[in-house]
Every structure is written in C-alpha cells, then in structure tokens.
C-alpha positions in Angstrom: 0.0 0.0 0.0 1.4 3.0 -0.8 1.7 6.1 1.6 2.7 9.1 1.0 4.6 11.2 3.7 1.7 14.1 3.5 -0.4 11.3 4.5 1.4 10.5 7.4 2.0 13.9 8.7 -2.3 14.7 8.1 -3.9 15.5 11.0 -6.2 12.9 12.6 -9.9 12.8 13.5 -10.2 12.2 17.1 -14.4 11.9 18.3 -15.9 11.2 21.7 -19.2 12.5 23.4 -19.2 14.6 26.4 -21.8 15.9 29.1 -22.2 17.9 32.0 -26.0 18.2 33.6 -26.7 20.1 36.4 -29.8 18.7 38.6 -31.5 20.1 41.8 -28.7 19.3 44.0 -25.6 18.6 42.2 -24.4 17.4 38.7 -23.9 14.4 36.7 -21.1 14.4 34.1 -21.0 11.7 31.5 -18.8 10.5 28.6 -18.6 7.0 25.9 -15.4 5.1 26.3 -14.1 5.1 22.3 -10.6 6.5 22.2 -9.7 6.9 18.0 -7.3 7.8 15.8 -8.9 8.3 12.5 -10.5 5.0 11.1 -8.5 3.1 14.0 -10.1 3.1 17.8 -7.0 3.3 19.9 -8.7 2.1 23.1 -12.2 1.3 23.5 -12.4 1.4 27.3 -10.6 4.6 28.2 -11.8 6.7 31.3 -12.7 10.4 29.9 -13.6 11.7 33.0 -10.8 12.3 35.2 -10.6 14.1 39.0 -9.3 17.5 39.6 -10.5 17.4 43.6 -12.3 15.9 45.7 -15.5 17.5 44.7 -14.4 18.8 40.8 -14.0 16.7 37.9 -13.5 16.8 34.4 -14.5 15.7 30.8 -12.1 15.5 28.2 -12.3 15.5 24.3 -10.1 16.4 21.4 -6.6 14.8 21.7 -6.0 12.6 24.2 -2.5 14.6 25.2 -3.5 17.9 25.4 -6.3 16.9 27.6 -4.4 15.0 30.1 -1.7 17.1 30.5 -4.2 20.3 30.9 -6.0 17.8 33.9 -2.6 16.9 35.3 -1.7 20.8 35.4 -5.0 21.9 37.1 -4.6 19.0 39.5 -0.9 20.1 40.6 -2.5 23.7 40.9 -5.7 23.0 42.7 -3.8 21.2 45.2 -1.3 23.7 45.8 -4.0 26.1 45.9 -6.1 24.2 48.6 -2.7 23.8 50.7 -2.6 27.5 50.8 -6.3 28.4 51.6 -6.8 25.6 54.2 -10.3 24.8 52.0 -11.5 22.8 49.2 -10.9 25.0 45.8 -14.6 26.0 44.3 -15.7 24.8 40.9 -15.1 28.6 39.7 -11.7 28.2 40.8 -11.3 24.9 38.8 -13.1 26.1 35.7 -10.8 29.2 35.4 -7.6 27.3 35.3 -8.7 25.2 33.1 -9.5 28.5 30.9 -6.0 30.0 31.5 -4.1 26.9 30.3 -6.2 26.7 27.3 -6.6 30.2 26.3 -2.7 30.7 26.9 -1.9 28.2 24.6 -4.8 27.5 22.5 -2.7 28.0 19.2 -0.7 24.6 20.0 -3.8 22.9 22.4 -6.4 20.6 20.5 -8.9 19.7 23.3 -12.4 20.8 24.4 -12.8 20.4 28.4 -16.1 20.3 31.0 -15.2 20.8 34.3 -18.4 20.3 37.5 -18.2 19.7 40.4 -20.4 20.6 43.9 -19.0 23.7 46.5 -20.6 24.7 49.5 -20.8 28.5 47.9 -22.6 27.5 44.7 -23.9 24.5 44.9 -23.3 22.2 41.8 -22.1 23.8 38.4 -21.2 22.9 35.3 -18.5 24.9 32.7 -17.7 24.1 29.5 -14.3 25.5 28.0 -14.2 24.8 24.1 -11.3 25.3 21.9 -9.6 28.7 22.1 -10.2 28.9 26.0 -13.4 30.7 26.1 -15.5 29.4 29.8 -19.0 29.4 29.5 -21.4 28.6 32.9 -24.1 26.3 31.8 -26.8 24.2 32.7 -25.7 22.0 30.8 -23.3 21.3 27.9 -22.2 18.9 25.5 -18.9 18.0 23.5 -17.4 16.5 21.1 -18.2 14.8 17.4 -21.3 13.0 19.1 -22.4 16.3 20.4 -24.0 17.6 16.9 -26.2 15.0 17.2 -27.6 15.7 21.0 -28.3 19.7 20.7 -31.9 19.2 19.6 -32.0 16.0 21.9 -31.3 18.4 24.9 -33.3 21.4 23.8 -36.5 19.3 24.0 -35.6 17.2 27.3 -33.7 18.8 29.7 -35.7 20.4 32.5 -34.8 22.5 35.6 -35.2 20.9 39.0 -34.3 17.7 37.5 -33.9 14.7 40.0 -30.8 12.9 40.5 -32.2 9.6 38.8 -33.7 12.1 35.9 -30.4 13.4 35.3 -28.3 10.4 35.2 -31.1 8.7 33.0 -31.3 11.5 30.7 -26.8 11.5 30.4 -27.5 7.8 29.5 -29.6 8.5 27.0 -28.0 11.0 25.3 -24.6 9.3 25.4 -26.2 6.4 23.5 -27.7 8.4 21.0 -24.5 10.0 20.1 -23.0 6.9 19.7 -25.3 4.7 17.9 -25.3 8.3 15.2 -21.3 9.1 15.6 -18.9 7.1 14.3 -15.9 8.3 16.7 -17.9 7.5 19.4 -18.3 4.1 21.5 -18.0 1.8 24.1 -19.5 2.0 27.2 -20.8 4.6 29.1 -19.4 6.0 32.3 -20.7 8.6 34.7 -19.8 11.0 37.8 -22.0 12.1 40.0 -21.2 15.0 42.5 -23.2 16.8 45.1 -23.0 17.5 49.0 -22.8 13.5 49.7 -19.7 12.9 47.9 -18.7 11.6 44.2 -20.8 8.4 42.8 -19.3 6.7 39.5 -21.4 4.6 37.1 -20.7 2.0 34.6 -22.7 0.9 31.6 -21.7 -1.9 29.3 -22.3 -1.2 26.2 -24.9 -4.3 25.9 -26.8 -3.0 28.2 -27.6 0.6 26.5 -30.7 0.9 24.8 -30.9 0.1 21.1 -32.0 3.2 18.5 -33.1 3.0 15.2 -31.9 0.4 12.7 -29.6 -0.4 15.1 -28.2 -4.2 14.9 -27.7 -6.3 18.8 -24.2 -7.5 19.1 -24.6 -11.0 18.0 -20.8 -13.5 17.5 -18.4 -11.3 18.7 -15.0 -12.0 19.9 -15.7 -12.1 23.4 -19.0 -14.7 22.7 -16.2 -16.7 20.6 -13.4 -16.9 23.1 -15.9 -18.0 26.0 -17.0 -21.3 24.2 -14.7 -24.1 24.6 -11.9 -24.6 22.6 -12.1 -26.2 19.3 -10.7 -29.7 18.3 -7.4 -29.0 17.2 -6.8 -28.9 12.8 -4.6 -32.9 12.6 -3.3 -32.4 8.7 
C-alpha cells in the first residue's frame, strides 16, 4: 500500500461525546469510552472523566495529550492552591484554570474540556471550555463529534429541578444516542455524579444501553467466541 509522507503527517480525526447536567442538588457528568485515531479506535475502554478534587472533575475530548496534561496541570494547581487556603478549591476556581491553560496556549492545544463539580458557595455547576479557551457557565453542555447529534435532543428534554435519577437517565440516554449516530464514538458509558454527599461513579456496558433506530444487537463477537470451549485441534 502505498503512503505518501503528507499522509502521514495529516492531521487525525479524534471523536468522543461529552456531558455535563446540572440537577437540583448537584451534577452528573458523563462521557462514551471510544478513544480513536482516525479509522482506527485506539482504546475502546478509556476513562474520559478524570478528578481534579475531591468534589471537581473533568470531561475531556479532542486529543488525548492535550487533555491529560491540561487535567494533570489543574490537578498540581488545585492542590497547591487548597494547601494554601486551608479549603476545598470552588468549581469557579477549577473552571478558570482550566480557561487560563487553554486560552494561553490554545494555538498549539487541541482539546475541548467540561469541568463540575459541587462547593458549599454555589452548589453544583457545570463549565464548558471549548477550543480557544473561552469558559462558559451552563446548565448543561455537551462536546465532542457526538455532540451535533444531541443539541436538539437536549433542547426538548432537559428540564430544571431535574432529579438525581432524571439526570443520570437523561446523560444515558443522550450518550447512546450520540454513539449509535457518531462514528468516533463508542464503548460503554461512564458517569460521575457529584453533590454534597460525595462523588458516585457509574458503569454501563455497552450491551446494556438501549438500542436506536436500525440499530443491529451485538450477535458473534470475539468475546461470545473466546468464552466457548476450545475447538478440536486442525490434525493435517
């Protein structure tokens, strides 16, 4: 096959769907699991929500790099910061470093972030920090290639003084939406929740999410191969 070097040094299409939902009490952020590199899924498991503190996390898209080494920045901040102050850092605080690193270097920075979390100032909030570093507060927001598929979705569901069970329901749904539409999306579904109780992760195999339209149920995959027992071995 031949490959030419401007090929090679193309830039590659990197998709994932991201959430954050605030709810009467808190927030629920949510995210699919498909890591990709172009037409090739690097990893089809990989965590995109990642902690900043103890009550602030974050969802990343975009490239993989630039959104982990943004998180591990914040992280190193944040805790230096709390050191100082004697007190949690807010999710204002959070949100606004995330702006400065991006913003500061959004010519050489590919990544979109959403950083909520719960504070005993503001209650639970949710900020979305798009490429080029701008920090919007929202009710709720949603990123990456899946997202184009969701904003009408969330236009017509999403409520105020949604319950926690409503809100985690309705990041479920939308995640597998995005990825039964979105190519660059996958997986399984993962979600934070965070209010003044604590942090509460979920997991959703991607068999159990619901099934859209014309969509096909898994049916002789690898995994249903590799649990039978092992064939007679080939005598020639």
């Amino acid at each position: 096959m031949d490959v030419s070097l401007g090929d090679l040094n193309a830039p590659h299409s990197m998709g994932t769907t991201i959430i954050g939902v605030t709810y009467n009490g808190g927030v629920v952020l949510g995210a699919d699991s498909r890591t990709s590199t172009g037409m090739y899924v690097a990893n089809r498991a990989s965590d995109k929500i990642t902690q900043l503190t103890d009550n602030v996390y974050v969802c990343r898209s975009g490239s993989a790099a630039d959104s982990q080494i943004v998180s591990d920045y914040v992280r190193h901040f944040l805790h230096q910061h709390t050191i100082q102050l004697g007190q949690p850092a807010t999710v204002k605080v959070a949100a606004n470093l995330v702006r400065l690193l991006s913003y500061g270097n959004k010519n050489m920075l590919q990544t979109g972030l959403i950083v909520g979390g719960w504070d005993k100032y503001e209650g639970g909030k949710i900020y979305g920090i798009p490429l080029g570093g701008t920090v919007l507060e929202l009710p709720f927001t949603i990123g990456g290639s899946g997202s184009s598929y969701l904003y009408g979705f969330f236009d017509q569901v999403w409520k105020e003084g949604m319950t926690q069970e409503e809100a985690e329901q309705l990041v479920v749904k939308a995640v597998s939406l995005a990825i039964a539409r979105d190519g660059a999306s996958g997986g399984v579904v993962r979600t934070v929740t965070i209010n003044k109780d604590g942090v509460s992760r979920k997991f959703y195999p991607g068999d159990t999410l619901p099934l859209w339209h014309e969509e096909l149920e898994a049916k002789d995959s690898l995994l249903d191969i590799l649990s039978t027992a092992s064939p007679e071995p080939m005598i020639s």
